[in-house]
ZADREN-120907 format. One line per 8 residues: their letters; for each residue x, y, z of N, C-alpha, C. Coordinates in steps of 0.001 Angstrom, whole numbers, plus 524288, in hexadecimal, padded with zeros to 5 digits. Layout:
BEGIN
A> X,Y,Z,X,Y,Z,X,Y,Z; ...
This chain:
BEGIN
XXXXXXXX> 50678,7B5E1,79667,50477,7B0A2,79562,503A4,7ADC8,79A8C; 50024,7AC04,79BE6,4FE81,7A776,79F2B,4FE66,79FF6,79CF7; 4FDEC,79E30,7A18E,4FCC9,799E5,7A089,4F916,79656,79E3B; 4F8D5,792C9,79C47,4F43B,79115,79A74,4F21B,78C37,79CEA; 4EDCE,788EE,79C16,4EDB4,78457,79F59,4F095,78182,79CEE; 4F203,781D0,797EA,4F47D,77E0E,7967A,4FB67,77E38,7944D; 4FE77,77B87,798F4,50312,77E7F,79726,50572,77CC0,79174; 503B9,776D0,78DC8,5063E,77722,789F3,505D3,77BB1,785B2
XXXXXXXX> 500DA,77E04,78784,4FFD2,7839E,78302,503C0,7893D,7859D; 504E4,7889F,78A41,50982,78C40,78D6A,50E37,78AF6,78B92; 50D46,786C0,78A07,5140E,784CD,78856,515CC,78640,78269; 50FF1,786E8,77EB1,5118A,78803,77931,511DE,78BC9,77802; 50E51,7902D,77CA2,50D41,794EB,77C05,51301,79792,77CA5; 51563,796EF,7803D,51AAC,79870,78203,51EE1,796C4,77ECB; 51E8F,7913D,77B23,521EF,79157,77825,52124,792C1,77313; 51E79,79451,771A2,51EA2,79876,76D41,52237,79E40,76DFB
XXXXXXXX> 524A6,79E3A,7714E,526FA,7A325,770F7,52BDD,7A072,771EC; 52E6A,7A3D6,76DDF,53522,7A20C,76E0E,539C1,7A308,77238; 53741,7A5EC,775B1,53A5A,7A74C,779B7,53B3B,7A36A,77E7E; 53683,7A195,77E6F,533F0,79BBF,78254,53649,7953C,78070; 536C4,794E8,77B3B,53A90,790C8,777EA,53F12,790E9,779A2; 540EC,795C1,778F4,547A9,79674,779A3,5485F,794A3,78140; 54351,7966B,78345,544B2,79692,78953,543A2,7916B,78B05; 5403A,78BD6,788ED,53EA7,78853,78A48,5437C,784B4,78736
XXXXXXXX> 54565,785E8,78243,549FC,78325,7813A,550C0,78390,783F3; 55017,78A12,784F9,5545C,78A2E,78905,5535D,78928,78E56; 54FA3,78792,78FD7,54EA0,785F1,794FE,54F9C,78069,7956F; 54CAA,77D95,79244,54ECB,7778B,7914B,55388,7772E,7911C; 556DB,77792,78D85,55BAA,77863,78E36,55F86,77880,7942C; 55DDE,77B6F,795D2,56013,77D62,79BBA,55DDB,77B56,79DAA; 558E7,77A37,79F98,5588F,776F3,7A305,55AAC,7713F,7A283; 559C8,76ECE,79D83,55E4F,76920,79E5D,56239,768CB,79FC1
XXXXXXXX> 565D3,76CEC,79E64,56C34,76EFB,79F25,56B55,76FCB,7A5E0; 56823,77279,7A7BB,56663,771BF,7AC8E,56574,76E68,7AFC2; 56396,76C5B,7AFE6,5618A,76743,7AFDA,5672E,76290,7B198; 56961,7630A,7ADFA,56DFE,75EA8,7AD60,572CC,760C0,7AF2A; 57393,76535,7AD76,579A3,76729,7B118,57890,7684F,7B7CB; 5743B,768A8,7B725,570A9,76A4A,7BD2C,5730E,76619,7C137; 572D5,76190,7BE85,572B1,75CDC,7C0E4,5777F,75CAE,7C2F8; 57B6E,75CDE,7BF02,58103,75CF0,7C2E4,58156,762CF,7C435
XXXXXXXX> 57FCE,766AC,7C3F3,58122,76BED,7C7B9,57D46,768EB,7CDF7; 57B4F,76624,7CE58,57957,767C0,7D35C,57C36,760FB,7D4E8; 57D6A,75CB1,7D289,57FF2,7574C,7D498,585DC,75997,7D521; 58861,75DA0,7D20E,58DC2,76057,7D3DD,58D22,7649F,7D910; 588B1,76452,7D924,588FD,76A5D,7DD12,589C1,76CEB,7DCD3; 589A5,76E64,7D73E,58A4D,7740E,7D474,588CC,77880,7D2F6; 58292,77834,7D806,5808A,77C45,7D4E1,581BD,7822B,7D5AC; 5857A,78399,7DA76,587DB,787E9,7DAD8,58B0B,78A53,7D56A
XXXXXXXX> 58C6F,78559,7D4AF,58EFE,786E3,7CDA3,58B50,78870,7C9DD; 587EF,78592,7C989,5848E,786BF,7C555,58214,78DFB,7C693; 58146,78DA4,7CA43,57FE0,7934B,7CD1F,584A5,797E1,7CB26; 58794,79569,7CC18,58B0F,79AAF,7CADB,58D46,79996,7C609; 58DBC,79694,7C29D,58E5B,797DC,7BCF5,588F0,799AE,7BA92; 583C2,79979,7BC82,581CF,79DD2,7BC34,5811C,7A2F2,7BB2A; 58423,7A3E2,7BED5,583C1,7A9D3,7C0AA,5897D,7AA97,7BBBD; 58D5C,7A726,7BC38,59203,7A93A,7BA24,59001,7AA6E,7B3F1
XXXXXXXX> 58BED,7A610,7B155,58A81,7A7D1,7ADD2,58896,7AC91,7AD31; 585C1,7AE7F,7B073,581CA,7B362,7B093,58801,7B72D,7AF82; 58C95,7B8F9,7B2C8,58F01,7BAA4,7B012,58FE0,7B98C,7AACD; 590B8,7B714,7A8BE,591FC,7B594,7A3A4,58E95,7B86E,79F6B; 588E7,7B7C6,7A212,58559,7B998,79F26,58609,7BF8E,79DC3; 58663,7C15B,7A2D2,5877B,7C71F,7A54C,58B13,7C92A,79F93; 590D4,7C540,79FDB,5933B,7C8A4,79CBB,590C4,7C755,7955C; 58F67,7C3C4,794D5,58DB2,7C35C,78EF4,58937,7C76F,78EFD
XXXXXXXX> 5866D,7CA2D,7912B,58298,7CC86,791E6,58302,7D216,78EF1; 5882D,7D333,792E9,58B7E,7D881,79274,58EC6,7D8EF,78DBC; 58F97,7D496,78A32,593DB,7D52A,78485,59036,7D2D6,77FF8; 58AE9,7D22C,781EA,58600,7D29A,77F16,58654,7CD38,77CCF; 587F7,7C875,77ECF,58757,7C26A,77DF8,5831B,7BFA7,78045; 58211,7BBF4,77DA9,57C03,7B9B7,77FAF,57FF9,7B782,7865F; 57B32,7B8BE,78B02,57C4D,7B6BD,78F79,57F9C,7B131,78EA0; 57D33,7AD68,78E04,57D92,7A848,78D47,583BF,7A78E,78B14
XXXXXXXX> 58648,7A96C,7887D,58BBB,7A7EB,7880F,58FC6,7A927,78BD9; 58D44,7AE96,78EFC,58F49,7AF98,79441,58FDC,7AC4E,799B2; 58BEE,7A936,798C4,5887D,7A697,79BB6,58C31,7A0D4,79A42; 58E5C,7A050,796B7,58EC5,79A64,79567,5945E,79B84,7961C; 5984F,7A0DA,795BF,59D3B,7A254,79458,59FE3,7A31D,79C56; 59C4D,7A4C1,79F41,59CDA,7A4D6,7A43C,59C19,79F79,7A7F8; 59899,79FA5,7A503,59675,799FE,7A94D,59B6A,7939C,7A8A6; 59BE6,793C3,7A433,5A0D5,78FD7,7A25C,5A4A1,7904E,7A4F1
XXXXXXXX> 5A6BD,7974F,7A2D7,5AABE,79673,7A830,5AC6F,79834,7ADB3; 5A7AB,79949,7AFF5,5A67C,79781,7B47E,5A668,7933F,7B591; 5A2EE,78F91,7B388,5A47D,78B90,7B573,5AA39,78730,7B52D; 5AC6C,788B5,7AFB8,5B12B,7883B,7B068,5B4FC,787B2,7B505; 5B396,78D0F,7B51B,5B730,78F8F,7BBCA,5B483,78C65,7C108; 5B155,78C1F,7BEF8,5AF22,78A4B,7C443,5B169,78407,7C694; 5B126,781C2,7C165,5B2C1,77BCC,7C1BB,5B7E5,77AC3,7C292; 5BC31,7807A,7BF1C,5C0ED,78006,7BFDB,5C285,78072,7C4EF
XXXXXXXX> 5C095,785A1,7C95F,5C2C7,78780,7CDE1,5C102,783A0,7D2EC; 5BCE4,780A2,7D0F6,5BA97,77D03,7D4E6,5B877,77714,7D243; 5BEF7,77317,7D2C1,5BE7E,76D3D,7D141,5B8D2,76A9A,7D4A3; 5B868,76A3A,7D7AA,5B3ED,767AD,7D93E,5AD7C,76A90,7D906; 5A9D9,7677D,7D64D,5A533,769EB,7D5B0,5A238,76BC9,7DC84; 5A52D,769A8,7E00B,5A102,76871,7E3C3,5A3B9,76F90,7E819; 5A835,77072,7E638,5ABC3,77401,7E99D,5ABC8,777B3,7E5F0; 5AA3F,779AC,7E36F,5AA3A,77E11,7E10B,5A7B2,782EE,7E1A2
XXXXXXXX> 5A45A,78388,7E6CA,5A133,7875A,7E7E8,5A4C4,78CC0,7E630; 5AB92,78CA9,7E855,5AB86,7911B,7E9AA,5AF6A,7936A,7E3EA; 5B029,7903A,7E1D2,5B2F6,78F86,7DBC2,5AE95,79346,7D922; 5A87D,79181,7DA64,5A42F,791E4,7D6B2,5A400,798A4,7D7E4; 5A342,79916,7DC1F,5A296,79F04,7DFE5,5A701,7A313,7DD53; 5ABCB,79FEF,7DBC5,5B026,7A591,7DA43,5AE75,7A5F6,7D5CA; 5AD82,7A202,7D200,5AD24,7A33B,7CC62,5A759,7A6E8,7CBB5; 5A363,7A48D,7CFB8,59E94,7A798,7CEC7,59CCB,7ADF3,7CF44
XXXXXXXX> 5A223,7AFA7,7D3B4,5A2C4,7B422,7D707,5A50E,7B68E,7D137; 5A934,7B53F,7CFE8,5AAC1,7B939,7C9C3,5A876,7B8AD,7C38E; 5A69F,7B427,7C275,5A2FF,7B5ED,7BFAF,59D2F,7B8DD,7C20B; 5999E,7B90A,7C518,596D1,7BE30,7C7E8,59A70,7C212,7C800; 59DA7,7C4EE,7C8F9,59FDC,7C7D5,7C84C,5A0B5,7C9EC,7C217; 5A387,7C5FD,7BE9D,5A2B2,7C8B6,7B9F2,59E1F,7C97C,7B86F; 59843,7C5DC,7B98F,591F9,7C83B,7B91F,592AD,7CD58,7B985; 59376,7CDAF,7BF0B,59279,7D3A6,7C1DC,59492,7D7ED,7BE37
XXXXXXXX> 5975B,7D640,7BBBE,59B62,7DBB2,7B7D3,598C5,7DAE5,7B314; 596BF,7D826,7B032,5950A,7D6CC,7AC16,59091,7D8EE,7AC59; 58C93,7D859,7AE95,58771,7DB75,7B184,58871,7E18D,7B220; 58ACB,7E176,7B462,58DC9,7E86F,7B592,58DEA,7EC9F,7AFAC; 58FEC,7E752,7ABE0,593E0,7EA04,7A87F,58E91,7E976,7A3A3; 58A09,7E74C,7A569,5875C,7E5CD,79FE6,58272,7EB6A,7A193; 58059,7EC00,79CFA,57DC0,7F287,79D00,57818,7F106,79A9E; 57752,7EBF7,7984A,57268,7EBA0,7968D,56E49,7EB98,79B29
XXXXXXXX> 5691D,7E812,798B1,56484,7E71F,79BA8,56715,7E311,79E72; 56646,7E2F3,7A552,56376,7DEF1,7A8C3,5634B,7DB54,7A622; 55DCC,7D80F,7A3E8,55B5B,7D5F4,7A076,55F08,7D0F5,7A1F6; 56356,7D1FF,79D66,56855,7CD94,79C20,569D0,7CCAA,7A2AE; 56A1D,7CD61,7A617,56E02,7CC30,7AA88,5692E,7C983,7AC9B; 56518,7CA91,7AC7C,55FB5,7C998,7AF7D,55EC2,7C301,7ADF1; 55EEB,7C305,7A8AD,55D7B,7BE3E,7A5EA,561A3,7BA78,7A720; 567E1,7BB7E,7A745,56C49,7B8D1,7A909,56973,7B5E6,7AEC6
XXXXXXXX> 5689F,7BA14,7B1C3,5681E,7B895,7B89F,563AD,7B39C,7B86A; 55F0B,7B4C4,7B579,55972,7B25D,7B825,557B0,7AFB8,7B3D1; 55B21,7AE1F,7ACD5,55A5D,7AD96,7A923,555DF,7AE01,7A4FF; 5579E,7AC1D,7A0D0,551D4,7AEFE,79C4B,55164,7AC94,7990E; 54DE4,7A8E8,79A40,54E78,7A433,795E3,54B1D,7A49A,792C8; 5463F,7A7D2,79408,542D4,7AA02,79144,5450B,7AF98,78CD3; 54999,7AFC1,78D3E,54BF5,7B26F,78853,5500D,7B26D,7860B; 551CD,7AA95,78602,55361,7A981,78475,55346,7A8A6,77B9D
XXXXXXXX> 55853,7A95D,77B51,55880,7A86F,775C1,55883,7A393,77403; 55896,7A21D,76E9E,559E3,79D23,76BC5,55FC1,79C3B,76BAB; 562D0,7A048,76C10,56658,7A146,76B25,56A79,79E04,77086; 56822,7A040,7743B,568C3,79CE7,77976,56580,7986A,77AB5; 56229,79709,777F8,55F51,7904B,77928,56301,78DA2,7764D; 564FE,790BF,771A9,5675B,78B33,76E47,56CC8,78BE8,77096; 56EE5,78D86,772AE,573E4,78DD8,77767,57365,78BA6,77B33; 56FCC,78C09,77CD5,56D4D,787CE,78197,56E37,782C9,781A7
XXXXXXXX> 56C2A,781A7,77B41,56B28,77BAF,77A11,570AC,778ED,779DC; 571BD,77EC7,775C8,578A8,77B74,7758F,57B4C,7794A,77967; 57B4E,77D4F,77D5A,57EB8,77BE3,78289,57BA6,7779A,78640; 576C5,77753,787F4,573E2,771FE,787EE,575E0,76DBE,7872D; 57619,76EA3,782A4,57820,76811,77E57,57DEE,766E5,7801A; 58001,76A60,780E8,58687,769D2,78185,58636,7680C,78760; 58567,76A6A,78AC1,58332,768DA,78F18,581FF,76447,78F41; 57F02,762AF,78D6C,57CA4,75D91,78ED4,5809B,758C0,78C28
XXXXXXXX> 58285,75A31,78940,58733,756C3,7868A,58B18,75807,78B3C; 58CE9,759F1,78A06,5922E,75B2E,78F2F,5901A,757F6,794E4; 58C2B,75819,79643,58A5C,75461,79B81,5899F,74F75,79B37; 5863A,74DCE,7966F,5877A,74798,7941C,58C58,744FE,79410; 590E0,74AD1,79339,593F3,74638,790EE,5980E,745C3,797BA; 59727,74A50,79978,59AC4,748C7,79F7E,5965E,74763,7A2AD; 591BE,74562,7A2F8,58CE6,74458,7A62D,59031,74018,7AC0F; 59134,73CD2,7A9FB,5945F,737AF,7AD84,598AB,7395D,7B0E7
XXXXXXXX> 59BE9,73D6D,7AE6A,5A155,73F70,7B17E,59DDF,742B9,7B5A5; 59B60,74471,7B28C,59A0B,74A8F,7B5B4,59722,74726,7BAFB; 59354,74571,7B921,58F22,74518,7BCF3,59235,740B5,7C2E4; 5974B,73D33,7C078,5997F,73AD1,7C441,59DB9,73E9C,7C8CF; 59E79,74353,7C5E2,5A0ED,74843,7CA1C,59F92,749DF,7CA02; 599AF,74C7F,7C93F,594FF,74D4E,7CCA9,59393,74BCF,7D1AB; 5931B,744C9,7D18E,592C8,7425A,7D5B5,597C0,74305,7D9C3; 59C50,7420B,7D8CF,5A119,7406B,7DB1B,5A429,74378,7D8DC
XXXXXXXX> 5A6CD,748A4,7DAC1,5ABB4,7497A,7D729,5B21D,746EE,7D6E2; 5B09C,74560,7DCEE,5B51E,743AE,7DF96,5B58C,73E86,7DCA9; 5B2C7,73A80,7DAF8,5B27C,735D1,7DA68,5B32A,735D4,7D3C2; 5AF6D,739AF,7D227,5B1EB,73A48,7CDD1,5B764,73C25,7CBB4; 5B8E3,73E99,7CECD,5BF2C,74031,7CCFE,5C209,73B2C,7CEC3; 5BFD9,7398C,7D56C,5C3A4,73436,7D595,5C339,72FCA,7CE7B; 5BDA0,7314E,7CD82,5BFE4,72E05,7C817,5C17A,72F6B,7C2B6; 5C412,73345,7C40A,5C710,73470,7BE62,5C2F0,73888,7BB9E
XXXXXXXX> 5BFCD,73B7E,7BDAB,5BBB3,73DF2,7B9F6,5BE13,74352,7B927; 5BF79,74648,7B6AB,5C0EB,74B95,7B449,5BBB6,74ED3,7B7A6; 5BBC4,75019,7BD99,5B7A9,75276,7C133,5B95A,757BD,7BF47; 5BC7C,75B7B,7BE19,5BE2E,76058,7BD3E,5BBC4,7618B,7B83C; 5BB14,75CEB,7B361,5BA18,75ED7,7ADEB,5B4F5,75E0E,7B0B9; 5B2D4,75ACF,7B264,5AC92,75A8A,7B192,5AAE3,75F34,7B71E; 5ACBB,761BD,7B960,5AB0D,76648,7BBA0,5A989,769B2,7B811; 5AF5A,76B71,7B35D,5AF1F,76E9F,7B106,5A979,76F24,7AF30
XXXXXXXX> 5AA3C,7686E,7AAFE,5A4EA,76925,7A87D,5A0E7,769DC,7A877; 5A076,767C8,7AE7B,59A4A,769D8,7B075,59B1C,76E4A,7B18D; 59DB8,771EF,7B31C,59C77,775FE,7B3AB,59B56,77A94,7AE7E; 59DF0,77A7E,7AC08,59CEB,779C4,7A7AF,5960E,778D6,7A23D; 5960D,774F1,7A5EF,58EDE,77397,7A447,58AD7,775C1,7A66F; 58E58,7765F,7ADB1,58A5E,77C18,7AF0C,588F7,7800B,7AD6F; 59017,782A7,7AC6A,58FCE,7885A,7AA6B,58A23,78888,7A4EC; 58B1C,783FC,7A179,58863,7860A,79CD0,581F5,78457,79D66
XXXXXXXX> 58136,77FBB,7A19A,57C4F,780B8,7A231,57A2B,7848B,7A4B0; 57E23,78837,7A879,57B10,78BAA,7AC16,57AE1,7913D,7A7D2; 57CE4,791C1,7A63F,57E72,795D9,7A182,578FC,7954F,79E2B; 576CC,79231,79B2A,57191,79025,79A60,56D17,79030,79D5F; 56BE6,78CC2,7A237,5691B,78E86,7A618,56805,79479,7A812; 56ACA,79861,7A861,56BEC,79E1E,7A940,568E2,79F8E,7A799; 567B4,79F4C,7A066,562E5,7A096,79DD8,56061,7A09F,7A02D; 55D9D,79B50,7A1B8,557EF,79A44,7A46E,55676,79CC0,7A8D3
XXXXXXXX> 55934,79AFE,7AE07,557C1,79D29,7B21F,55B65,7A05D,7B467; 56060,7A21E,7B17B,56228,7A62F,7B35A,563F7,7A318,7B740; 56B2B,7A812,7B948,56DDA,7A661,7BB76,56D43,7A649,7C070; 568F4,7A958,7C2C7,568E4,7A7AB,7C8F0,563D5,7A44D,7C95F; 5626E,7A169,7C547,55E78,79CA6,7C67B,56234,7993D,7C478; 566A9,79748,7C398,568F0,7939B,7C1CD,566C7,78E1E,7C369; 5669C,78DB4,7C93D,566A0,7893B,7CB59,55FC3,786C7,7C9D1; 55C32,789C8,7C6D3,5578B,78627,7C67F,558D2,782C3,7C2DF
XXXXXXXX> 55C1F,78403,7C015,55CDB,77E2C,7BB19,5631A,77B03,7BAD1; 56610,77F86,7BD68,56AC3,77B33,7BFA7,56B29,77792,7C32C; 569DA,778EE,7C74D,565D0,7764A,7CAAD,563F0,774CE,7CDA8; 55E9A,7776C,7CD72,55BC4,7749C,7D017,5585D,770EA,7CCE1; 557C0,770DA,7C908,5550F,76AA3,7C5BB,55A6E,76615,7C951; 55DB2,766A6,7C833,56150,761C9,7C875,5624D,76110,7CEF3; 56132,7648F,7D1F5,56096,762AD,7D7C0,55B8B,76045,7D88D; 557DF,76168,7D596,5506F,75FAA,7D5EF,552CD,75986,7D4D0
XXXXXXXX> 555B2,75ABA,7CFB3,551F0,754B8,7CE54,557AE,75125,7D0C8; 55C08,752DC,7D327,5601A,74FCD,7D750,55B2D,74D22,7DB66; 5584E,74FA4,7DD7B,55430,74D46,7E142,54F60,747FC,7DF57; 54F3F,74879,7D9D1,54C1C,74540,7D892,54D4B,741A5,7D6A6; 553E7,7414C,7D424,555DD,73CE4,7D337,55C39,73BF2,7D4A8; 55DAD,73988,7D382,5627B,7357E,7D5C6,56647,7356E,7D04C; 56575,733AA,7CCDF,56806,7310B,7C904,56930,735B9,7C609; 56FE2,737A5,7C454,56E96,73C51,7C11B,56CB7,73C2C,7BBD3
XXXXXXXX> 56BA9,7389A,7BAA5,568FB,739F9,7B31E,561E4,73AD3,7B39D; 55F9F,739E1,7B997,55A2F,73BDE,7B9D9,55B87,74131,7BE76; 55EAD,741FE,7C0F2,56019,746AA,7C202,55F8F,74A53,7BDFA; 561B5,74A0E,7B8EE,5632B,74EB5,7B512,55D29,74F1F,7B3C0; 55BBF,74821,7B1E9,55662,74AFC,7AFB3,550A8,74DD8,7B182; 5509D,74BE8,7B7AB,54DCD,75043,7BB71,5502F,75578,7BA92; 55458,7576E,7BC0F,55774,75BDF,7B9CD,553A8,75D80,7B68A; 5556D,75AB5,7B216,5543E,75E9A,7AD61,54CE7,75F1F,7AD28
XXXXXXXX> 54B1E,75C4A,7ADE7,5469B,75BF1,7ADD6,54450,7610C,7B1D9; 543D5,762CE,7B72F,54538,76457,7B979,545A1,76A03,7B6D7; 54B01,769B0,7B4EC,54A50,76E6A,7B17A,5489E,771DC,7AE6B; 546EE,76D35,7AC7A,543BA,77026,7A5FB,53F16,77055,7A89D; 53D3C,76C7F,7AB87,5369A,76E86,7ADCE,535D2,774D5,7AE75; 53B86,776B9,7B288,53CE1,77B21,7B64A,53CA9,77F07,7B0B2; 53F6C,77F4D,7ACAE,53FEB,7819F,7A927,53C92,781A3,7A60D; 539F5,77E7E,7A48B,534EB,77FD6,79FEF,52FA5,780E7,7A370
XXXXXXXX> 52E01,77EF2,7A7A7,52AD3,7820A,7AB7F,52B2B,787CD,7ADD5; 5300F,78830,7ACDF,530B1,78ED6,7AE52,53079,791CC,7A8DD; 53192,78F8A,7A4A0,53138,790E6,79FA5,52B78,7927C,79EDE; 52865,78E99,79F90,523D4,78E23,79F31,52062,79406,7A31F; 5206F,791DD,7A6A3,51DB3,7957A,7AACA,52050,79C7F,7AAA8; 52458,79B93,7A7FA,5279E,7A432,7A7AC,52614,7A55B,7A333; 52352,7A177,79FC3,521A0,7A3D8,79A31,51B7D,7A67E,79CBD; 5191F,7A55C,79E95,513B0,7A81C,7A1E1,51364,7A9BD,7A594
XXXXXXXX> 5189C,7AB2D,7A90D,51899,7AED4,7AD25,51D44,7B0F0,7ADA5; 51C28,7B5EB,7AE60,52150,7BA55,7AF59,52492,7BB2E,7B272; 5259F,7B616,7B3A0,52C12,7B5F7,7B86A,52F90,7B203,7B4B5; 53464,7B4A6,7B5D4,539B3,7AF82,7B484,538F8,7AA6E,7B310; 53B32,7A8FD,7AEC7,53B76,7A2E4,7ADCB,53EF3,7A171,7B086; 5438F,7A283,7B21A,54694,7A0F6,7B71F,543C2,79F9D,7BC01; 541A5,7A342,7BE2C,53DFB,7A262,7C277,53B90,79F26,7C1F5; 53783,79CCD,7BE06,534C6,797DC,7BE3C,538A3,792DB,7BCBC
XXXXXXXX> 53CDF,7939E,7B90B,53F26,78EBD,7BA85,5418A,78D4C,7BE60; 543D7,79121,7C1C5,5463A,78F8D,7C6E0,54145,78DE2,7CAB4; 53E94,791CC,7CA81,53AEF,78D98,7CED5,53775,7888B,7CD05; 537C7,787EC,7C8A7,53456,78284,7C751,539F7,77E3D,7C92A; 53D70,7809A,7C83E,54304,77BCD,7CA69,54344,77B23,7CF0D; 5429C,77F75,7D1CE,542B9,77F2E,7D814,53D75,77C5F,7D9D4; 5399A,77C8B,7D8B4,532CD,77977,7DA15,53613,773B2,7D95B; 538E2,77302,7D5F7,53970,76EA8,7D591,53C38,76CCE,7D7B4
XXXXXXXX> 54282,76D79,7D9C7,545AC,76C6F,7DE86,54175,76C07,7E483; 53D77,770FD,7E544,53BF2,7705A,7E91E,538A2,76B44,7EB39; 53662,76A9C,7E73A,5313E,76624,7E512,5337A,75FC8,7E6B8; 539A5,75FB9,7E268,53BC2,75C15,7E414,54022,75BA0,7E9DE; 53FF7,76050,7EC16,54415,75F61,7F164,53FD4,7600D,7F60B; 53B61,760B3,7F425,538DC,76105,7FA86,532F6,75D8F,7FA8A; 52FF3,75B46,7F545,52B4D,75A06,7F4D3,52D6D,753FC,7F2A4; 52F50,75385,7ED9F,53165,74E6B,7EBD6,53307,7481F,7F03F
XXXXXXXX> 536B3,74B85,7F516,5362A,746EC,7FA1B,532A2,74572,7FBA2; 52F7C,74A25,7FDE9,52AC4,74909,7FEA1,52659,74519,7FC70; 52754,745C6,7F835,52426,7410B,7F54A,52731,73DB2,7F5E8; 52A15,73C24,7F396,52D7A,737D4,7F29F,52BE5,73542,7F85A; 52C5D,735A8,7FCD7,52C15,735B6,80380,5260E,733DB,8038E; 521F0,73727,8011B,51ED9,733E2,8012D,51B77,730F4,7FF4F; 51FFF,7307A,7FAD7,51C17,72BF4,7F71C,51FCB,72575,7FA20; 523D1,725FC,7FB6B,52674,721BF,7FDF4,524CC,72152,803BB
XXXXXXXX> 52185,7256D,804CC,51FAF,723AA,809DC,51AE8,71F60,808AB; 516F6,72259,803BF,512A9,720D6,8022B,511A9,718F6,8001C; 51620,7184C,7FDA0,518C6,71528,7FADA,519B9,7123B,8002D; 51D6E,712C7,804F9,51D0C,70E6A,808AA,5179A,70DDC,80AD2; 5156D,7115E,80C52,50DB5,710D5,80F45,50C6B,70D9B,80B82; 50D1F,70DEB,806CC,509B9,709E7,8037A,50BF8,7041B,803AA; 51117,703C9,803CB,514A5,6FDD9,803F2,51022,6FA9F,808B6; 511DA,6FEFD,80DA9,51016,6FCE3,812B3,50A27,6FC4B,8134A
């Protein structure tokens, strides 16, 4: 299939097939969850974490793979507690590099044996690494959604704690804030959004929807409740444009969503000043 001039007839043509539904509804999905946990993985400085509960998932996957369980509970059963451990062995979000590094070093390790020990097709380990959202089930969209929704409740309701030891941890604990539970929890919200995300772009593209939407749109705004929604916006562009464009050409839907995310970090960290610079140049020539 090729393109047409007109993409709303590209858009109906492609959703008539049920495989493309399941991949544009689990993509939405993840990318909002993206989008919004993004925001505090990169205002915590967390994205080394998010990176390696990643990968810790990909074990996880590894072993549900091998005792013939859908990936995704592996994925949600590792990554939890990893991050668990992670939050437990290292109280401060900002010092945890090397907390993150031991826990990441032995779950890869159990990967490595799990991989070893599994006898099927490639295929499954392939789709874990670089994800497959294009063969995704209903079965996993409506799992998606669930955990989504919970997600997004669970952040509403600590939004204020969280986001004030985000800013300050120190200042927040000077005021009485439970900084240890709300580590947990965010970490926690990682594990299950990155466990989700995995689908999409797979575990060594993690960072196009953890983030880099939420470092893009840190540059374009100030205030975090239009932070999230550049984020998310941001996202879903990155995700239903790569959706769009891998249904008519034969490379990775990963690959096009990571680089439509990256055009866009680049766009806004090296061209965006630029304007901005000279429309305020333009703007005084005209005063004067």
């Amino acid at each position: 299939m090729t393109f047409s001039i007109n993409p709303w007839i590209d858009l109906q043509q492609m959703l008539q097939y049920q495989f493309m539904q399941h991949a544009f509804e689990a993509g939405t999905v993840v990318a909002i969850l993206g989008g919004i946990v993004g925001y505090f993985v990169v205002l915590r400085r967390s994205s080394f974490a998010a990176h390696a509960l990643s990968h810790i998932g990909f074990s996880g996957a590894a072993a549900a793979v091998l005792i013939g369980v859908n990936p995704v509970y592996g994925l949600l059963l590792f990554t939890s507690v990893g991050g668990l451990g992670i939050a437990a062995l290292g109280r401060r979000a900002a010092n945890r590099d090397a907390e993150i590094g031991i826990v990441l070093a032995f779950m890869l390790g159990l990967g490595v044996l799990f991989l070893s020990l599994y006898t099927g097709y490639a295929t499954e380990a392939y789709s874990i690494l670089f994800g497959e959202i294009l063969g995704i089930s209903f079965s996993n969209v409506l799992l998606t959604l669930v955990a989504g929704v919970i997600i997004l409740v669970l952040i509403s309701l600590v939004y204020r704690p969280l986001l004030f030891a985000s800013l300050d941890e120190d200042v927040a604990e000077a005021k009485g804030m439970p900084v240890v539970l709300l580590g947990i929890i965010f970490m926690l919200l990682v594990a299950v959004a990155t466990s989700f995300a995995v689908q999409v772009v797979g575990v060594l593209l993690i960072f196009s929807l953890m983030v880099t939407p939420a470092a893009t749109a840190q540059r374009l705004a100030k205030r975090p409740g239009r932070v999230i929604i550049i984020s998310v916006v941001i996202a879903l562009i990155a995700t239903w444009l790569g959706l769009f464009i891998a249904f008519f050409e034969p490379y990775p839907v990963s690959f096009f969503i990571t680089t439509i995310a990256f055009v866009f970090y680049l766009f806004v960290r090296f061209i965006t000043p630029r304007i901005r610079n000279f429309m305020s140049g333009f703007g005084e020539s005209t005063i004067s």
